[in-house]
C-alpha positions, -999 to +999 in steps of 0.1 A: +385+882-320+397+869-286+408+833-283+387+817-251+389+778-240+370+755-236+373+746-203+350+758-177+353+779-149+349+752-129+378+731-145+400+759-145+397+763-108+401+720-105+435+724-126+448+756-107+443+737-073+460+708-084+490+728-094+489+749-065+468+778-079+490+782-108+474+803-133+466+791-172+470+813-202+461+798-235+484+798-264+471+776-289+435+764-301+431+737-327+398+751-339+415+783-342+448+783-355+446+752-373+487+751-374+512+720-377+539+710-357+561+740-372+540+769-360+527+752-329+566+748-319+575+787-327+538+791-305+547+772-274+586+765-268+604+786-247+571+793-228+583+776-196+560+749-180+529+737-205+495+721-203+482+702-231+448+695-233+424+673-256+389+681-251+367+647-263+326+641-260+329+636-221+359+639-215+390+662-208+422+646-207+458+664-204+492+669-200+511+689-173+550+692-182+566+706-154+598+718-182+595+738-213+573+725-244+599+710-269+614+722-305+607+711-333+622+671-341+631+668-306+627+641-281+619+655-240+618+631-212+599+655-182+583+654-152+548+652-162+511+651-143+483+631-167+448+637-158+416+635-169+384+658-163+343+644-167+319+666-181+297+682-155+318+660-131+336+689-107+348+668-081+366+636-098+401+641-112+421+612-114+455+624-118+487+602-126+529+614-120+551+599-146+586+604-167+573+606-195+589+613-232+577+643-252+582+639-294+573+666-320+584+659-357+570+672-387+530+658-380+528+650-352+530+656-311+537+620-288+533+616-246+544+585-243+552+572-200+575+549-190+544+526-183+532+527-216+509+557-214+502+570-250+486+601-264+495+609-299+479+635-327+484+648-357+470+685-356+469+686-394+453+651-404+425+657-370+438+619-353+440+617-321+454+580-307+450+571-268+460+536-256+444+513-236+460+522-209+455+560-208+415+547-217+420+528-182+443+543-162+425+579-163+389+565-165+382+577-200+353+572-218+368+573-254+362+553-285+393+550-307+378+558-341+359+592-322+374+625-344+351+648-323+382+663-304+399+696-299+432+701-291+444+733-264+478+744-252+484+764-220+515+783-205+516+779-164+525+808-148+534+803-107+542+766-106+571+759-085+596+744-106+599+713-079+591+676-090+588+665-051+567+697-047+543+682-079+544+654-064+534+660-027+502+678-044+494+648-067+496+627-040+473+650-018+446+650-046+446+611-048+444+604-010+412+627-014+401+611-043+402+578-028+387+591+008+357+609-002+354+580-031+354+555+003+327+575+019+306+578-011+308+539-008+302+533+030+268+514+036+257+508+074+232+484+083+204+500+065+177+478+083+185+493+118+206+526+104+203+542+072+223+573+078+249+574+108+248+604+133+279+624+138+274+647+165+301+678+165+308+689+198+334+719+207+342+756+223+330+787+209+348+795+174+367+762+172+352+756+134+322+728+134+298+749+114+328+760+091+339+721+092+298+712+076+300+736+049+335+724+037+319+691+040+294+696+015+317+719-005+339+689-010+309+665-018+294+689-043+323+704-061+317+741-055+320+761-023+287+757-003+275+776+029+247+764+045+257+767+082+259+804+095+297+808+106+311+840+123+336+847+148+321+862+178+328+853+215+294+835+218+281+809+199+261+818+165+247+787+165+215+791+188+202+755+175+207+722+173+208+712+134+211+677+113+226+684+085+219+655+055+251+655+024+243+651-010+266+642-035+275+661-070+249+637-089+223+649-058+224+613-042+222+616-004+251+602+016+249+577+040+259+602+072+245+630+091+265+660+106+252+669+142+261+708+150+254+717+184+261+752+201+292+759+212+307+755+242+315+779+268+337+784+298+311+809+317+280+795+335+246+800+318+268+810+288+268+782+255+257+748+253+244+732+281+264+704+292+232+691+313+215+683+274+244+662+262+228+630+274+200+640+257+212+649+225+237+615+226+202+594+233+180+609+204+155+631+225+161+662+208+147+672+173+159+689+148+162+730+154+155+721+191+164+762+202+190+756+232+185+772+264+222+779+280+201+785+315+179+757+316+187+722+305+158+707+283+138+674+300+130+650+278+094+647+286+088+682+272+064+686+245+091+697+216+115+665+225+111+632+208+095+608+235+104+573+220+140+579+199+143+545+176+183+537+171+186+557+138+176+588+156+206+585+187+244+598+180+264+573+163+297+590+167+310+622+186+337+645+169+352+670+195+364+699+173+396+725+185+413+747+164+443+739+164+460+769+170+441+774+203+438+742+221+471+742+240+451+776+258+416+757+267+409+769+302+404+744+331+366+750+335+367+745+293+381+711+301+361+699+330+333+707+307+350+682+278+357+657+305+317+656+312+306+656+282+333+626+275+323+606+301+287+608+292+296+600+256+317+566+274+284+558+292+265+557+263+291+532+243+296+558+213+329+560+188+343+593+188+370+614+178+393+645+180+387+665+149+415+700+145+408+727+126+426+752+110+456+730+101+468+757+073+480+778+099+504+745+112+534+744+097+543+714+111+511+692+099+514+709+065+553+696+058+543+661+068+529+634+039+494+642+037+484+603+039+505+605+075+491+636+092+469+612+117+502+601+130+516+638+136+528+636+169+527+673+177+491+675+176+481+645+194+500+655+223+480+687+223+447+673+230+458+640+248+476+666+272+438+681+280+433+644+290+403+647+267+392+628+248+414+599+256+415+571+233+400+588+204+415+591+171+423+619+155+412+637+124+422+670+103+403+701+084 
């Protein structure tokens, strides 16, 4: 009979990103083998890198060593990634990088961390100890005298054998973590705006329906599209569209994404620029069907004739791909320095939002926490002279 875990798709897929879409093959299963220390040794050593894991009520917690699974009465100190998975949770993952020491004697296997990180068990026996400190660190809800546990070991095939490189993708998962934690967290001033506005604005193909659906994907866990993308010279989006987020838990997030059609160099070709104002203001509901002829007027039957403040743009995010915007043609930026000026005269935030930042190699071998201050790729748009002053965001 074949040996399966007991992780979930899902989880795999969480664990393979955050070791750089290494691949998991299981070699050991409490339930299953029911071995000691002696067999589990002769099992797993000489494997190359591991991944313990413990499988509790709600929880998953584990152990990445980046160096081979030890022998038998041996003490290892490795590079090593703690984490921690919630049941029917597929977006948190807090995630720890720490020396720590790897024991095995005759009952039982220790991860002990230089900061006093402890997971011990005895295979045999069925005890499992974790400290306070792993209880806290990786957001564990464990009870110390709880024996409904199994115990998994994994080879890691395609991992880099690189600490810094473990490292840099740690650190990339945390700053996530901790950004899309913030956001979940944001509250305007719900008694003038519940949900802020954020009004995407860019050329034909530069990403801002792609930019919505990774959006939600991130908020929800698993890929999402709701925004029809494609890559044809003229826009697919026909329609303006407010997009709300939900969270995982299906809580609705305190923002709303604005996609517009896309911009176009040619007259009577994409978005008008002539409906900006309008848009900016509030006068245009949701699928309002753009005209790239005729600008709407605002006292039209299918516009909104009194917009309240929760209705107008908040926030304007000018999206390039980043590959393309050192080629924007003049007319493209006259059209960006309209539409900028109009956002100016209405007193709204905005910001300079690039795409397609895989294809950078530049952005990609900074410190993910830094890549607002890449230089490279502010000088792109600030040399367009638009949008000046904003700041600057990634996707």
């Amino acid at each position: 009979m074949e040996v399966t875990t007991r992780l979930t798709w899902l989880q795999e897929q969480m664990l393979g990103k955050l070791l750089r879409n290494a691949s998991l093959t299981l070699l050991y299963k409490s339930s299953v083998h029911k071995l000691g220390t002696i067999d589990i040794t002769k099992m797993c050593s000489h494997q190359g890198s591991t991944m313990t894991v413990v499988h509790l009520k709600q929880n998953v917690v584990g152990v990445f060593m980046l160096e081979e699974f030890p022998i038998l009465h041996s003490k290892k100190s490795s590079i090593c990634v703690w984490f921690s998975l919630k049941e029917n949770n597929n977006t948190e993952m807090p995630a720890l990088f720490l020396n720590t020491q790897v024991e095995v004697n005759a009952t039982e296997l220790h991860f002990f961390s230089a900061d006093g990180l402890l997971l011990a068990m005895n295979l045999l026996d069925h005890k499992l100890h974790l400290n306070d400190a792993v209880v806290k660190k990786l957001e564990l809800n464990f009870k110390h005298d709880s024996g409904d546990w199994e115990c998994e070991i994994f080879r890691v095939d395609g991992i880099k054998n690189d600490p810094n490189s473990i490292k840099k993708i740690l650190s990339i998962t945390q700053h996530r973590r901790q950004f899309l934690s913030a956001l979940r967290a944001y509250r305007p001033n719900e008694n003038l705006v519940s949900e802020v506005r954020i009004l995407l604005v860019g050329p034909v193909g530069s990403g801002k329906s792609s930019f919505f659906n990774s959006v939600k994907s991130a908020f929800q866990g698993h890929l999402t599209r709701q925004a029809i993308v494609g890559s044809d010279e003229t826009s697919i989006t026909e329609k303006y569209r407010t997009y709300s987020i939900k969270d995982e838990d299906g809580k609705m997030l305190p923002f709303l994404l604005c996609d517009t059609m896309g911009l176009d160099e040619r007259e009577e070709a994409g978005l008008c620029i002539d409906d900006i104002p309008h848009i900016l203001k509030g006068y245009v509901p949701d699928r309002y069907q753009f005209n790239p002829c005729e600008p709407m007027k605002p006292g039209c039957l299918k516009s909104v004739t009194s917009p309240a403040l929760k209705d107008r743009i908040h926030c304007v995010a000018y999206v390039f791909n980043i590959n393309s915007v050192n080629t924007l043609s003049v007319k493209m930026v006259a059209k960006l320095k309209k539409i900028h000026k109009d956002v100016l005269d209405c007193g709204i935030g905005q910001v300079a939002l690039l795409t397609n930042v895989n294809n950078c190699d530049e952005v990609l071998d900074d410190s993910f926490s830094n890549m607002t201050e890449n230089t490279t790729s502010q000088s792109q748009v600030k040399s367009k002279e638009c949008p000046k002053h904003a700041k600057y965001s990634y996707s």
